[in-house]
N, C-alpha and C positions, 0 to 999 in steps of 0.2 A: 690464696696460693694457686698457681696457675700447674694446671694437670696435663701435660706432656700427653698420657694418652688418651687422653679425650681429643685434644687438638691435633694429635695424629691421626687418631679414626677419622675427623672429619677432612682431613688434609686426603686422606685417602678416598672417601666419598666422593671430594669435591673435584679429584681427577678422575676419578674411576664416572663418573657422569660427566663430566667436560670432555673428558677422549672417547667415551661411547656413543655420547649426542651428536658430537662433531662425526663420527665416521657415519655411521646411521644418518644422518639429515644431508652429507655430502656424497653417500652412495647411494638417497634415494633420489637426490636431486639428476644423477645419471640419466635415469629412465622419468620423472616428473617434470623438469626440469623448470622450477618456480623458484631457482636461484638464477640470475645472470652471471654466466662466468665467461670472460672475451677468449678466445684460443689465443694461446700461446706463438709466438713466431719463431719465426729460423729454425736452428735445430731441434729447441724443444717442441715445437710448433710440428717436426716433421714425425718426431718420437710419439709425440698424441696420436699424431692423425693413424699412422701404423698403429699403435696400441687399439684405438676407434675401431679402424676399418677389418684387422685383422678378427674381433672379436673379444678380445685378448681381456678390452678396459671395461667388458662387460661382465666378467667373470672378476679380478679384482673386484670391481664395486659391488657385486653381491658378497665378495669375502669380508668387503669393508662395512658393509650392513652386517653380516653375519659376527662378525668381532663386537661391532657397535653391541647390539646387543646382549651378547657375551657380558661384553664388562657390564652393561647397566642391571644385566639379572643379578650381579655379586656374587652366586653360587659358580658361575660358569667365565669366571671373571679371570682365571689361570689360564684359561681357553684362548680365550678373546686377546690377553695376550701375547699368546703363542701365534695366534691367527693375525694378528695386527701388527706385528713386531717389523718379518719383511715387509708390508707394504708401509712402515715408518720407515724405516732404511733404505727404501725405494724412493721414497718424494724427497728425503733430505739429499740424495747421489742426484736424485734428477735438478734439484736446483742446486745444486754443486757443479756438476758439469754441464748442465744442457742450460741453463740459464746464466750458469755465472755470477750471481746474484745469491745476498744475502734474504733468506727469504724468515721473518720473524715468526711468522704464523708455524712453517715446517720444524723452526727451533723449538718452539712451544710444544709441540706436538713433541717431538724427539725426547725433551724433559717430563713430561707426562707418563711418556712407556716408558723411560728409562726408573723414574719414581715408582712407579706401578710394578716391576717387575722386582723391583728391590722392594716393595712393601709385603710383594708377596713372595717372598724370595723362598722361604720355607717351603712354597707347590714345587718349585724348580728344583732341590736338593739334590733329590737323586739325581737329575740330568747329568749334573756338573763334580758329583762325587766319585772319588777313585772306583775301579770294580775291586773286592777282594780277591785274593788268590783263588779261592774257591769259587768265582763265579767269571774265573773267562772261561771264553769259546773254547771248547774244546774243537776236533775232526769234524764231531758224530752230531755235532749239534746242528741246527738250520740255517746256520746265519751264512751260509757260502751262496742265498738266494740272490 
């Protein structure tokens, strides 16, 4: 008899380490750079070189190391994410409009957080649940920061 949650735990593993190693090995390769990646042309081409020069793409790919990890520890895996989520939602827009271009690799990625965040949907609960009566803002409270 085949056991659903067995093959779910490992179906979750097996993205929770495929989306962690992939961000971790392509935000070290940033600063190492022992992958060959050609830059990009025309518009996307001009959107890197700004993201590059400004600084910008250097802090992303420490966030994209820093998620990496996240997910491969498991414990910190809700984290990673929360941390990884925009920058999936950034690379899938950027070859949406700046390439134009179906990019397979970016879909796979998108499928991965999107599985990941439904597997852990239970950390994100409260996020997305109503407040009760008793627990909006009142005046007197902090939230006018």
């Amino acid at each position: 008899m085949i056991n659903t949650q067995s093959i779910m735990k490992n179906a979750i593993l097996a993205a929770r380490l495929l989306l962690g190693i992939a961000f971790v090995v392509f935000g070290i390769n940033f600063w190492l750079k022992f992958l060959s990646i050609p830059p990009p042309s025309g518009l996307a081409g001009q959107f890197m070189g700004a993201l590059y020069t400004s600084g910008f793409l250097a802090v992303v790919k420490g966030l994209e190391v820093a998620g990496g990890l996240a997910l491969i520890s498991k414990r910190f895996a809700p984290v990673g994410l929360v941390i990884l989520g925009p920058i999936v939602a950034n690379i899938v827009l950027y070859h949406v409009f700046l390439t134009k271009a179906f990019d397979p690799v970016a879909a796979f990625v998108l499928v991965l957080e999107v599985f990941l965040i439904w597997a852990y949907r239970k950390n994100f609960a409260a996020v997305f649940a109503a407040p009760k009566a008793s627990e909006h803002l009142t005046s007197t409270d902090d939230a006018s920061c």
